[in-house]
MITOR-597065 format. One record per residue: z, x, y of N, C-alpha, C, CB in turn; residue in three letters. Coordinates in steps of 0.2 Angstrom, whole numbers, plus 5000, padded with zeros to 4 digits. Glycine has a CB too. Example, Ala and Ser with C-alpha at 12.3 -4.5 7.8 and 13.67 -1.06 7.14 Angstrom:
# residues 2
503950664972503950624978503950664984504550574978ala
503550644989503650684995503950645000502950704997ser
***
This chain:
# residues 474
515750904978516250854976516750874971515950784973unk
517250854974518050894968518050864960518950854972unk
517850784962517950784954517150754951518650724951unk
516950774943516450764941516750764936515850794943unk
516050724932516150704923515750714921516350634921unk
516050744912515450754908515450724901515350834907unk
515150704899515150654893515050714885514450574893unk
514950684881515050694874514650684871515350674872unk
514350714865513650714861513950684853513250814860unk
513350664850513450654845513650694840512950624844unk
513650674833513950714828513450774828513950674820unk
513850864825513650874825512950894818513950894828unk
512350894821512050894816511450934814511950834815unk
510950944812510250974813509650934819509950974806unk
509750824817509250814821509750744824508450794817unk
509650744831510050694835509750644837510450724841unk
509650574838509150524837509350504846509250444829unk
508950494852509350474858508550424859509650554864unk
508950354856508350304858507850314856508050304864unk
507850344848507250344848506750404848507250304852unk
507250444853507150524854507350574850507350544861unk
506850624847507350684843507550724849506850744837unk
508250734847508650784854508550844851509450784856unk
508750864847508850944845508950944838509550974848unk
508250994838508151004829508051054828507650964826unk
508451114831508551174829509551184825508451224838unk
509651214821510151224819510451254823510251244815unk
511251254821511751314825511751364825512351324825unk
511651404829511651494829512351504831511051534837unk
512451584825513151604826512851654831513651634819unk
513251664835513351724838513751774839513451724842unk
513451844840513751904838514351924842513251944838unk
515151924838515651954842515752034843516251944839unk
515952054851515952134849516652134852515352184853unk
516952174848517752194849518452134849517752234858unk
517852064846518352004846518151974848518952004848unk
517651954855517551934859516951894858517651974864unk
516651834862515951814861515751854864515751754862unk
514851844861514251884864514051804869513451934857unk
514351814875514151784879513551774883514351794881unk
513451824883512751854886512251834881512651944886unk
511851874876511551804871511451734872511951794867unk
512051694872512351614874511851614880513251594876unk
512251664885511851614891510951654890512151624901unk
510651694888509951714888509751654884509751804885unk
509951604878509551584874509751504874509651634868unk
510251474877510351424878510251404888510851414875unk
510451454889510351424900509551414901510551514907unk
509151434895508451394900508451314899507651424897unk
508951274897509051204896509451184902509351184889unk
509651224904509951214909509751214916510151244909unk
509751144920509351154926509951144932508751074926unk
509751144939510051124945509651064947509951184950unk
509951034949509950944951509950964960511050894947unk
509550944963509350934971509550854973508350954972unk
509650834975509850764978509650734986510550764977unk
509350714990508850694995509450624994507750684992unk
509650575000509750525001509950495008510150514996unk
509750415007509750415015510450415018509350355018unk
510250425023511050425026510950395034511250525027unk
511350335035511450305040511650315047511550275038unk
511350345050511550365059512450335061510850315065unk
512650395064513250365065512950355075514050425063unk
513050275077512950265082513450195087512250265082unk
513150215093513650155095513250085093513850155104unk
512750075090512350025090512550005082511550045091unk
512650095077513550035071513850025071513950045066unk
514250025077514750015080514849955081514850055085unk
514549945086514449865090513949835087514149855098unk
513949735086513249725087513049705093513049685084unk
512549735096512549735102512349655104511949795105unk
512249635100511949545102512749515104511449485092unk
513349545103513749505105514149525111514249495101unk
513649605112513949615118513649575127513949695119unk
514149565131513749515136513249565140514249495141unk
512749525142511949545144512149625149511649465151unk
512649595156512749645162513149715156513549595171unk
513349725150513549775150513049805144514349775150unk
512649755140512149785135511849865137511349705134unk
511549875141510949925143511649975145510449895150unk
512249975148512550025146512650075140513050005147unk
512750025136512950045129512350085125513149985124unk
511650065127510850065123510950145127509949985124unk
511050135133510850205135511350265135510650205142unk
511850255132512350305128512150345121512950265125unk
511650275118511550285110511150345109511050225107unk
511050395106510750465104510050435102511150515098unk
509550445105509050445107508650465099509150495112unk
509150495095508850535088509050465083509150615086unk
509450425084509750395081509350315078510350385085unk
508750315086508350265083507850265080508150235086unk
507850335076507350335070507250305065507350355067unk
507850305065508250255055508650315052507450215047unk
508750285047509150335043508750415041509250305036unk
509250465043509450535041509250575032510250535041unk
509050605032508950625025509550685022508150655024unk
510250625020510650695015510650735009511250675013unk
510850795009510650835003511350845001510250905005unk
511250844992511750844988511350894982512050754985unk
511950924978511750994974512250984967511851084979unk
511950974959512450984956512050984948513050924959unk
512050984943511751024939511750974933512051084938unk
511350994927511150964922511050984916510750944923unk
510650974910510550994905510150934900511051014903unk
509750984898508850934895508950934887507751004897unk
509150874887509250844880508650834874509350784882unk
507850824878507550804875506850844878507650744874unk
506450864872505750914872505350874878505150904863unk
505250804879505050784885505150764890504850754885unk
505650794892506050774900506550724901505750764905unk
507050704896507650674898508250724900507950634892unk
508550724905508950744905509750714907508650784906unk
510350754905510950724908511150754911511350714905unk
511850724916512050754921512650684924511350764927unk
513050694929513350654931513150604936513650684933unk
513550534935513250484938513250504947513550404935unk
513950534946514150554954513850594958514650574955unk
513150624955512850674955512350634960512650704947unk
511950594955511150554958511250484960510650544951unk
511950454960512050404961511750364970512750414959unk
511550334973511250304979510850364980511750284985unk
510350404975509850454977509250434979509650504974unk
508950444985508450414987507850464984508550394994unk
507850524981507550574977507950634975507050594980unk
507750634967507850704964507450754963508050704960unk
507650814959507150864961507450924956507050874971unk
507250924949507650964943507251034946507550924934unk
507551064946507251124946507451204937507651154955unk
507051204936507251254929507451314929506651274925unk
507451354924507751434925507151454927508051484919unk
506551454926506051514931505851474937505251544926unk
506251424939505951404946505351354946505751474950unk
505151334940504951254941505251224945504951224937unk
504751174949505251104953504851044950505351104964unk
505250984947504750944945505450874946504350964934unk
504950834951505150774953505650734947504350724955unk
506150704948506350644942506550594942506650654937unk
506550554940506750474940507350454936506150444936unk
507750404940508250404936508050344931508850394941unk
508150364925508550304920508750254920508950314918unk
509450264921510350214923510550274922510950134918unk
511350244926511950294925512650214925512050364934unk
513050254921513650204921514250244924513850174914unk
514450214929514850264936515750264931514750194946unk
515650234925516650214920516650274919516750154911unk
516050314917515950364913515850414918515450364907unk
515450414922515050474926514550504922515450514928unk
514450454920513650494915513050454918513650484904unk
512750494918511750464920511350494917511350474929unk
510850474917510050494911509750494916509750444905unk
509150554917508450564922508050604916508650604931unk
507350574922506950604916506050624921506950534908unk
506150684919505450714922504850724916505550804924unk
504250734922503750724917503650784914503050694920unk
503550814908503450854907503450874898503850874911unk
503050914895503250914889503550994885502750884887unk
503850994878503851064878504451084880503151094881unk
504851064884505251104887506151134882505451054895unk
506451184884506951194880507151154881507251234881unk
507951154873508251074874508851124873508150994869unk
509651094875510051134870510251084864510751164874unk
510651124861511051104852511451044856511751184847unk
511650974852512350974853512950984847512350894856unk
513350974848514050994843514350904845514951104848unk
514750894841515250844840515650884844515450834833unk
515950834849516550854854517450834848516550784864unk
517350804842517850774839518050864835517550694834unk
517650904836517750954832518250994836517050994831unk
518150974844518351054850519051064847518451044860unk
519451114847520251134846520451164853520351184838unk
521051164855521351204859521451264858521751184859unk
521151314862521151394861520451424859521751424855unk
520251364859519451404857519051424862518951354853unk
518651484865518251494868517751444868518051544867unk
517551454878517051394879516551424885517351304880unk
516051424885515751424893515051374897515451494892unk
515551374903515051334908514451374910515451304915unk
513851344911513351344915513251304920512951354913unk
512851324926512851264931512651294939513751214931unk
512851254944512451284950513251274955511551234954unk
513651314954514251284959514051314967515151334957unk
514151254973513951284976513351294980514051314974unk
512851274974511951284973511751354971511451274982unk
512351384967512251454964511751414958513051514962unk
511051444957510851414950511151464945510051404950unk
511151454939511251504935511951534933510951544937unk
512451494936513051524936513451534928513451494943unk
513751584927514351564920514751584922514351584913unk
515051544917515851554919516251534910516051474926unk
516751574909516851564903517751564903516551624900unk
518151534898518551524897518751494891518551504900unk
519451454889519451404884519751344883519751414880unk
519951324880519951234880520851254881519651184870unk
520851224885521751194886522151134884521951184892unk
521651094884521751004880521350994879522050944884unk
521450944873521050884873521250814874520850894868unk
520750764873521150674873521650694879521750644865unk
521250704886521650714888521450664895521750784888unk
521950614896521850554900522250574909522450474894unk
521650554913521450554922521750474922520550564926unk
522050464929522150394929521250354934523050374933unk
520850414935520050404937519750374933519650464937unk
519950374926519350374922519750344914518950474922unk
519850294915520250274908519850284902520550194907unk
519150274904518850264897518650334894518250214897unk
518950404897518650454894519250514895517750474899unk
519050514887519650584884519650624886519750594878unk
519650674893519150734892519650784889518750754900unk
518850834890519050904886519550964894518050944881unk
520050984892520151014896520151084897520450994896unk
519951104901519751204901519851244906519151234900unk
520051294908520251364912519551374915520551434907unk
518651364912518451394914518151384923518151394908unk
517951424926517851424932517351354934517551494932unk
517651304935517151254939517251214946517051204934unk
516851234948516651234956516351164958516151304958unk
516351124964515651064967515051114966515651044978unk
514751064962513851094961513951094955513551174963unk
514451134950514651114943514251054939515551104943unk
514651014943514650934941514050924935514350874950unk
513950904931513550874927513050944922513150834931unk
513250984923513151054919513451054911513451124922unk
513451084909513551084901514351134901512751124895unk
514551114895515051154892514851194884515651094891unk
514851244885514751254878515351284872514251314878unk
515151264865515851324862515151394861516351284850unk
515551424854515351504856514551494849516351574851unk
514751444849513951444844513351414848513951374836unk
513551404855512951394857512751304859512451414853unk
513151264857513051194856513551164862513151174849unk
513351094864513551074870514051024868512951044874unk
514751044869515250994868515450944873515851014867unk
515350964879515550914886515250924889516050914890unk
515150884895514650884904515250904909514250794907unk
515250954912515850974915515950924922515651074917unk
516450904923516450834927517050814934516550764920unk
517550864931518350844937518550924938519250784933unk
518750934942519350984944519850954946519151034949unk
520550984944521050974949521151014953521550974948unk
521150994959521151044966521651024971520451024971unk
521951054975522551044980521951084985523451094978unk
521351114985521051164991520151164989521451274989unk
520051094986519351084984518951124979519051094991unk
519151194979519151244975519351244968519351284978unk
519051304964519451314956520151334957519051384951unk
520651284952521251324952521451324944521851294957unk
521051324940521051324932521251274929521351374928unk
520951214931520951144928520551104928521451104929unk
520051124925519451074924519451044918518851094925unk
519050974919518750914914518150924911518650844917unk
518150874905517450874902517150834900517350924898unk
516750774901516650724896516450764890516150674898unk
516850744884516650744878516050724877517050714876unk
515650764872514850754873514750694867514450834871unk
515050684862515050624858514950544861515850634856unk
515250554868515550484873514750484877516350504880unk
514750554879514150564884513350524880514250654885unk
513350544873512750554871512550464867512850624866unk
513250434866513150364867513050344874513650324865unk
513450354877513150334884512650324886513150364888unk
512250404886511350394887510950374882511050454889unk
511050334876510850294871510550234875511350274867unk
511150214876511150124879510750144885512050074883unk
510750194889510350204896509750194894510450264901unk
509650244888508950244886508550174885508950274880unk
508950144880508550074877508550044884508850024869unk
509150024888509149964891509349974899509549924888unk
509350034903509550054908510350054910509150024910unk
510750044906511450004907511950004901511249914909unk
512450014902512849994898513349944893513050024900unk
513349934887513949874884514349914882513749814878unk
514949884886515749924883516249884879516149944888unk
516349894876516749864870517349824875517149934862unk
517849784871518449744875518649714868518049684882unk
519349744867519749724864520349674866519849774863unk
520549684871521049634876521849634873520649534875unk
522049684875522749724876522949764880522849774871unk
523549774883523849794886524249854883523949754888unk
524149914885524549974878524850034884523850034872unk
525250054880525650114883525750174879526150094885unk
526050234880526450264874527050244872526550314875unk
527050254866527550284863528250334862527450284861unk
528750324867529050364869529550384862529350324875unk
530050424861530450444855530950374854530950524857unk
531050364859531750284858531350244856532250244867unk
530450214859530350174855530050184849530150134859unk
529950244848529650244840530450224838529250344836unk
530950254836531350244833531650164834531850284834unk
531450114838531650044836531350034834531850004839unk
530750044834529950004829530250014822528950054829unk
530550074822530550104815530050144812530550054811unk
529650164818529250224817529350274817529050234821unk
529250334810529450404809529350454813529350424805unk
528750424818528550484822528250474830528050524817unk
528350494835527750474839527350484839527750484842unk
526850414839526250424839526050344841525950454832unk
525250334840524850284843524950254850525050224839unk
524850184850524650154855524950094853524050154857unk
525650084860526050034857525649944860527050054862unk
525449914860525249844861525949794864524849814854unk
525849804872526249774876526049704878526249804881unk
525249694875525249624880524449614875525149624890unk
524549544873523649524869523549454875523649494857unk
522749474877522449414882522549354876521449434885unk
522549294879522449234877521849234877522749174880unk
521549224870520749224868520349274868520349174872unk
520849344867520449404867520249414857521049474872unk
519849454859519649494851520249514847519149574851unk
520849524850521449564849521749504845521949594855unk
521849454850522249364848522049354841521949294853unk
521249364842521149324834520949354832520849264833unk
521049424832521249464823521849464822520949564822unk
522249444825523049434821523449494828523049484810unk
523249524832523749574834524349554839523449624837unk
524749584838525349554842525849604846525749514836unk
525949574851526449614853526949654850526649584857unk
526849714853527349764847527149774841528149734845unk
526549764842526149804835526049884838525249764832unk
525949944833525950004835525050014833526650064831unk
524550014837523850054834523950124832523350044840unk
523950134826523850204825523050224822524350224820unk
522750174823522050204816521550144822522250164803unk
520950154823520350134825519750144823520350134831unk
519550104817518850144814518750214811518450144819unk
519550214808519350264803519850354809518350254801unk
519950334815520050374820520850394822519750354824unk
521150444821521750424824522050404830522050454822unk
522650354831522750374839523150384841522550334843unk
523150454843523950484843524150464847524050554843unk
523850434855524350434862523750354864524250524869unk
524150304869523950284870523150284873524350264870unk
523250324878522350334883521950344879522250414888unk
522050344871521550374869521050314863521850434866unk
521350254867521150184864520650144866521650154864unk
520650174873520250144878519450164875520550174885unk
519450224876518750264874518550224867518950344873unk
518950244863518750224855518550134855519550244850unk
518750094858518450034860518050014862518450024862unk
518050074869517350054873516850094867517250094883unk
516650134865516150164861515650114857516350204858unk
516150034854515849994850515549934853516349984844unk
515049914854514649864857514849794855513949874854unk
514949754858515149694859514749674853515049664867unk
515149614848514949594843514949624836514349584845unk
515149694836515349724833515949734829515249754835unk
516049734822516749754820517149814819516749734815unk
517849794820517949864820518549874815518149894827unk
518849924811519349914808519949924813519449944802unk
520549894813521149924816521849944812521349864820unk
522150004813522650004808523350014812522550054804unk
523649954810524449944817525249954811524449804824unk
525649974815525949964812526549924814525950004809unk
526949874808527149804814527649784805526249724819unk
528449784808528949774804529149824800528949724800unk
528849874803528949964795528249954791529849954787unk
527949914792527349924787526749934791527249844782unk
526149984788525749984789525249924790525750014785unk
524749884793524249844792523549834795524449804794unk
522849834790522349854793522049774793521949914788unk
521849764801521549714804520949744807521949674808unk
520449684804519649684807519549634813519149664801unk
519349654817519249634825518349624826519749694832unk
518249594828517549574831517649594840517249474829unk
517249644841517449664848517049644852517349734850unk
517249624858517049574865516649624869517649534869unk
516449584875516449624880516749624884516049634883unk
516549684888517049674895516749624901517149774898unk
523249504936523449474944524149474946523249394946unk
524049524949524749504950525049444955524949554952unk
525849404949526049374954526749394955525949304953unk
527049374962527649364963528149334959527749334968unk
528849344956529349324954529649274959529649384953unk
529749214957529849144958530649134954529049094955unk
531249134957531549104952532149064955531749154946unk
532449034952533148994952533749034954533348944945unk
534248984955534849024956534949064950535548974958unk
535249124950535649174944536249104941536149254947unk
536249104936536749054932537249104926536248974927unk
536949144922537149174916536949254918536749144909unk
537449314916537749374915537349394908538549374914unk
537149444908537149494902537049564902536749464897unk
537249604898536949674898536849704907536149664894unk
537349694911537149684917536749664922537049694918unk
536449614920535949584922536149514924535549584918unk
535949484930535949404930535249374930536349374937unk
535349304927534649274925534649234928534549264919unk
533949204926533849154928533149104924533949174934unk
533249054924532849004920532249004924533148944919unk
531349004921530848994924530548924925530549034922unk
530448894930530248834927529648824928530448774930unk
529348764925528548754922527948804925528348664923unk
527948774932527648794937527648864939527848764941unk
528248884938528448954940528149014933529448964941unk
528148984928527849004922527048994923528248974916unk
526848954924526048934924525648974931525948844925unk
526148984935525949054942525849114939526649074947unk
526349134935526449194932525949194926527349214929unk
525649144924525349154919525549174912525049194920unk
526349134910526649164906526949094900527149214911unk
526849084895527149034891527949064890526649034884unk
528249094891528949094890529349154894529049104883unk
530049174894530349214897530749204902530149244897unk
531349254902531749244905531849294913532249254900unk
532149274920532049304926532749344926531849244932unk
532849394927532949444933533049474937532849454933unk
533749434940533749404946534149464948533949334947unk
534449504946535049564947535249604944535549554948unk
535149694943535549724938535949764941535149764934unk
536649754939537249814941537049894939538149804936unk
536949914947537149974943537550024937537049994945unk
537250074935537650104929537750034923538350134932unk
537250004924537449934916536949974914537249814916unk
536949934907536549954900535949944903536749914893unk
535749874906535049834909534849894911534949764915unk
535349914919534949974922534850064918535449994931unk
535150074913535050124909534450104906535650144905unk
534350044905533450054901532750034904533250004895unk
533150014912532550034917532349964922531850064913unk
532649914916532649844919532949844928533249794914unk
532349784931532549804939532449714939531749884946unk
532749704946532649644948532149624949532949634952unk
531649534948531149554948530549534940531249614951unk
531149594935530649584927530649494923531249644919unk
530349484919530349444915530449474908529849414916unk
530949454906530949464899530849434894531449484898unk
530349444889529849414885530149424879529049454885unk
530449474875530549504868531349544871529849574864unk
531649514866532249564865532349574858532849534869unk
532349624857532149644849531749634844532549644847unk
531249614847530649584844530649484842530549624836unk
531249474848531249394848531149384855531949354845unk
530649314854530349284861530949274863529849214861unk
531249274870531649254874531449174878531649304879unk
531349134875531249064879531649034884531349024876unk
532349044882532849024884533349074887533148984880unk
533749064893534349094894534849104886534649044899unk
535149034885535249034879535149074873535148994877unk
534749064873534149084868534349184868533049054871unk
534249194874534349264877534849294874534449264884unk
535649244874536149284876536449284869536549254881unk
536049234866536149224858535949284855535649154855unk
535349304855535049374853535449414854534449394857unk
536049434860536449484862536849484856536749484868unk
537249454857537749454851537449494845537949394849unk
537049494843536749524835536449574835536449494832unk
536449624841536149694843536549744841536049704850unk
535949794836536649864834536749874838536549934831unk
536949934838537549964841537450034839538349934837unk
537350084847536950154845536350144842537250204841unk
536050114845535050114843534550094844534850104837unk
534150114848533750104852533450054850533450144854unk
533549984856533249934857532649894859533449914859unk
531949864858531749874860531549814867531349904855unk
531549804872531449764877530649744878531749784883unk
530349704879529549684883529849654890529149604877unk
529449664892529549624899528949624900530049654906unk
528849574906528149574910528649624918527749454913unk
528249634922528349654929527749664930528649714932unk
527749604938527049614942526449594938526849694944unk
526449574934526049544931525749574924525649534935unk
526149644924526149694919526449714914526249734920unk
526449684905526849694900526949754898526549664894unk
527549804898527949844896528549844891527949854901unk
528549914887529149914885529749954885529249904880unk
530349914885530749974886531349974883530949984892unk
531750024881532150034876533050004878532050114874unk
533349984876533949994878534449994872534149944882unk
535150054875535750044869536150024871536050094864unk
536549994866537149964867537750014863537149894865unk
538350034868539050074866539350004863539550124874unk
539850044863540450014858540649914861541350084861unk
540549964869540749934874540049894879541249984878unk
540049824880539649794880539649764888539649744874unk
539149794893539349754899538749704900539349804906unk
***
């Protein structure tokens, strides 16, 4: 499989608590550089025996004319045609498919992690070790948001590896995979981190780690190591154009990962936090209409009526920059930091909203588009023609206020900030738009050379977008 995911481990520490379980209660080993370079070799002789290959057994449903049809609707005189076409091998029942992709043993008594996409609909697994043990195992859960799953064999005594805090990795640092690309068991592959926080539109809730190092199908659910030996990711996506490595692969952050298989542990399943916002980035035009010095955070385009967000105070066009003590430099990276905290939970938030800093406490929850409906265009502005929403057309859309969108000239100001026919405009310069009026009233009192900031809904989707106004006003 082209893409796979690899989660993240807890802080790094001496003893890691997983349900209950001690994970790893050996410290970090440095390893010896020769000429600059890691002693690789070492790494993999003293950590790859935690390392397994993952076998996968599952049924697999005959392709026949009998899935095809149901034969009960076909008429009597042509039934017996069709039955004596059918492959003969097909009336067995289901086929047994094989799938190959790899792991790593968290715990002295046979937990181990791996990718949900890995063991997912397995009708048996089959961990095999570095000296060629094969020992039957049982899935846990897996939560398919993350691509992480927990299995676990009987067994005791067995190696485990270190984990590291994935909040530690830096860009440029040496790292190496192990794993079975392929069904090669045993394979490495080394390389370094190229990103981090680094957001798939696959996978919203996971920042992965990004790296050059060689990862192949089979890869999937193997470990990522840095140069001390400890496990920062589960190696999980490739970008491929040819199925194959072309030096872009993912990593669940092992931090993410290692909550993950927490909750699997105690409860087979996952609680994911739910904040209830709609975010985007922050581009340079809209830091500078907020009044922001810099780019950064996660701009808040839209708060659910009766979400956790509503009633801790947050508001559209507040900028998240701070989550529990965390920074958040880009918006993708809000998602994650949410989901990590269990419904019922508090969290601090730190937004910034009028030039001022503000820290709000949120109690975290758990976890349509419509058509543009509008009236004749009546009123001009900024190239744009409007038009007024009525009751009905607003309770469709799901929307208590704003103005329609019925036309933009090209080369106007509207179409230089992206406005298309169609938007609803919510905020124009941080004022609700209710009214046409209301709308055109706002214009008049807009600087002049400096980026503006617009809300709109489209499609059912809060966005923002910048516009300026010249000298000269269309």
């Amino acid at each position: 499989m082209i893409i796979s995911n690899i989660e993240s481990a807890m802080r790094r520490s001496k003893n890691v608590m997983l349900g209950g379980i001690l994970l790893c209660s050996s410290s970090a080993a440095s390893f010896a550089y020769a000429d600059g370079l890691p002693d690789f070799a070492t790494l993999v002789e003293n950590e790859g025996k935690a390392v397994v290959n993952i076998a996968v057994t599952s049924a697999v449903k005959p392709a026949s004319l009998s899935n095809q049809f149901d034969l009960e609707q076909v008429p009597e005189q042509y039934r017996k045609f069709f039955e004596q076409q059918q492959d003969p091998r097909d009336r067995r029942g289901p086929r047994s498919g094989a799938g190959v992709g790899s792991g790593f043993i968290v715990s002295d008594d046979g937990y181990i992690l791996t990718n949900a996409h890995v063991v997912n609909n397995a009708a048996g697994i089959t961990v095999r070790l570095r000296d060629r043990t094969e020992l039957h195992a049982e899935l846990i859960g897996l939560d398919e948001l993350t691509d992480v799953a927990l299995i676990k064999v009987e067994a005791d005594a067995l190696p485990v590896v270190k984990i590291a805090s994935s909040d530690d990795v830096a860009v440029g640092e040496w790292v190496l995979a192990i794993g079975s690309p392929f069904g090669f068991d045993q394979t490495a592959t080394q390389g370094i981190v190229s990103a981090v926080s680094r957001n798939l539109p696959s996978a919203n809730y996971v920042p992965f780690i990004q790296t050059d190092a060689a990862v192949n199908p089979g890869n999937s659910g193997g470990p990522l190591f840095n140069t001390d030996g400890e496990v920062i990711g589960i190696n999980s996506q490739i970008y491929s154009s040819t199925g194959g490595y072309q030096g872009l692969a993912f990593a669940i952050p092992i931090d993410l990962a290692m909550n993950v298989a927490e909750q699997l542990k105690e409860s087979g399943q996952t609680s994911r936090g739910w904040l209830g916002v709609g975010i985007q980035d922050v581009s340079p035009d809209l830091a500078e209409s907020f009044g922001l010095d810099r780019v950064t955070g996660a701009l808040v385009s839209s708060v659910s009526a009766g979400s956790p967000a509503e009633q801790a105070g947050i508001l559209e066009g507040d900028i998240v920059l701070e989550f529990n003590g965390k920074t958040v430099n880009r918006s993708g990276e809000l998602p994650s930091l949410v989901g990590a905290v269990r419904s019922g939970q508090s969290a601090m938030i730190k937004v910034f909203r009028d030039g001022e800093n503000k820290d709000l406490n949120v109690t975290i929850g758990q976890r349509g588009n419509a058509a543009v409906a509008v009236a004749p265009a009546n009123d001009t502005t900024l190239g744009m023609k409007l038009a007024e929403l009525s009751n009905d057309e607003r309770e469709k859309l799901d929307i208590g206020h704003g103005v329609a969108v019925v036309q933009v000239a090209p080369s106007s100001i509207a179409a230089g900030a992206g406005l298309v026919a169609g938007d609803i405009v919510m905020q124009l310069n941080g004022v609700k738009t209710e009214t046409i009026d209301q709308l055109l009233s706002i214009t008049q009192n807009l600087p002049v050379g400096k980026p503006i900031p617009v809300l709109v809904n489209r499609s059912g989707n809060a966005i923002f977008l910048t516009l300026k106004l010249s000298e000269t006003m269309e």
